[in-house]
N, C-alpha and C positions, 0 to 999 in steps of 0.2 A: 697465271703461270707462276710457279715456284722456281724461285734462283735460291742457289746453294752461295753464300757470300762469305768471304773470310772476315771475322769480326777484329776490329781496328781504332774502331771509336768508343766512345765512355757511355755514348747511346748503345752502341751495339754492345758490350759489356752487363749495362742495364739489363735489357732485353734479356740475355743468358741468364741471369743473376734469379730472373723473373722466372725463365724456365727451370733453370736448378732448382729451383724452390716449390716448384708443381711435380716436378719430375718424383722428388724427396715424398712427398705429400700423399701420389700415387702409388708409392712404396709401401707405404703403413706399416715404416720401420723405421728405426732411430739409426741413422747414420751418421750418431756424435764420435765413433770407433776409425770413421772416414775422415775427422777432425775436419765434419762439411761447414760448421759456422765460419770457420777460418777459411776455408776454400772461397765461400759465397762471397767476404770481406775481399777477399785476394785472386780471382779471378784472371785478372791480367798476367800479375805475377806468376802463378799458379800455370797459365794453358797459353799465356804470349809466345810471340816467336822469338822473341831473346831469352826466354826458359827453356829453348827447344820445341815450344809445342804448338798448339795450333785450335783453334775454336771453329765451325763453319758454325755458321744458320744458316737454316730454311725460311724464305720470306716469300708472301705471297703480298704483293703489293707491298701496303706499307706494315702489313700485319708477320709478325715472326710467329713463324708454327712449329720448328723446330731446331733443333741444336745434336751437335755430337764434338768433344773433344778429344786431345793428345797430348798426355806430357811427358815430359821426359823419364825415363827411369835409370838408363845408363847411355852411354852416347851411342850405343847397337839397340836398344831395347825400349820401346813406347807404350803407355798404356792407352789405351780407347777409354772415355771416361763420357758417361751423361747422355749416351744415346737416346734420343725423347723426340718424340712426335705427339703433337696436341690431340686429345681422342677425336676431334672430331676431321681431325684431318689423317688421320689412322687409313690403311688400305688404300693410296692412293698413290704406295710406294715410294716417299720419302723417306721413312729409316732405309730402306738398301741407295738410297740417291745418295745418303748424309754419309753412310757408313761407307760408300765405293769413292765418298768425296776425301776423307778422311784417309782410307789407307792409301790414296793417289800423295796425299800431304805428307804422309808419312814415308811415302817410298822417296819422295822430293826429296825430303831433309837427312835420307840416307840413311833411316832405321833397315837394320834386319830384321827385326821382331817385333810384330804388335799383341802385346797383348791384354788381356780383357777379364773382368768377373763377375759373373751375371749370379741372378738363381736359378735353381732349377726348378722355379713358377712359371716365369717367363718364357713359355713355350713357344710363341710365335720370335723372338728375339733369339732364342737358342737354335731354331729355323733356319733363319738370315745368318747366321755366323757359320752355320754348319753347309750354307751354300756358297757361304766365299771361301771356305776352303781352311776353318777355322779348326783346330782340334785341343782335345783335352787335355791337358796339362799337368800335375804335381801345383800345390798351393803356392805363391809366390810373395802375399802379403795377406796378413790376417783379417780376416771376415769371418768374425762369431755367430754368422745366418745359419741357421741351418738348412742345407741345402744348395750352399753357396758353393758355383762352380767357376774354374779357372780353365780359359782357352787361350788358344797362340795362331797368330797366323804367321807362316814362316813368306816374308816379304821378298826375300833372292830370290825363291823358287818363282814366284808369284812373277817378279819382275823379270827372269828370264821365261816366261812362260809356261811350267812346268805345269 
């Protein structure tokens, strides 16, 4: 069974460290623009909860299969960063498990706004955002991808029901 765990330890940091670095890989795109070597280096810093932000994993036993984080952009305003599930553990519904664990984190620490930037390759990912209720945006920070989209999920509505 896969638990969703808040990462806390320098183990569980590793672990991210290791998924970020597949997740990049997966991409077959150079995300030095994301200034990712510095992120990978800085992880804690970067997605901790005294940054404002937040890391889950997906662990099945003792095995990490996936990751999704949060960091801060302004004290109303969170980005989603690094949603990844291991291929083979793909379709068994952990990205929407990580992703509903994360904007739960994110409503905690009292964001309005999350939001996110994917591509527009990522069809099955642009799916899942567009079923939690996620929409399209104006650019917020620079991605030279082409194809590169920008969504929000507005989190009051969301936390009052709407």
């Amino acid at each position: 069974m896969v638990s969703i765990i808040q990462a806390s330890t320098s183990f569980h940091f590793e672990q991210a460290r290791e998924l970020f670095t597949e997740y990049a890989k997966s991409l077959d795109i150079d995300l030095g623009f994301q200034n990712f070597d510095d992120e990978l280096e800085n992880i804690p810093a970067k997605y901790g909860t005294s940054a404002g932000g937040c890391l889950l994993l997906a662990v099945d036993h003792q095995e990490t299969v996936g990751c999704v984080a949060i960091r801060r952009m302004d004290e109303k305003i969170c980005e989603m960063k690094r949603l990844y599930v291991k291929p083979d553990w793909k379709g068994q519904g952990i990205g929407k498990r990580l992703a509903l664990s994360i904007i739960e984190e994110a409503m905690i620490c009292g964001y309005g706004f999350m939001r996110l930037d994917t591509l527009s390759t990522m069809k099955p990912a642009i799916s899942l955002y567009e079923s939690l209720e996620f929409y399209t945006i104006e650019p917020y920070i620079y991605n030279p991808i082409e194809g590169a989209m920008y969504l929000e999920l507005d989190l009051l509505k969301r936390n009052l029901g709407y």
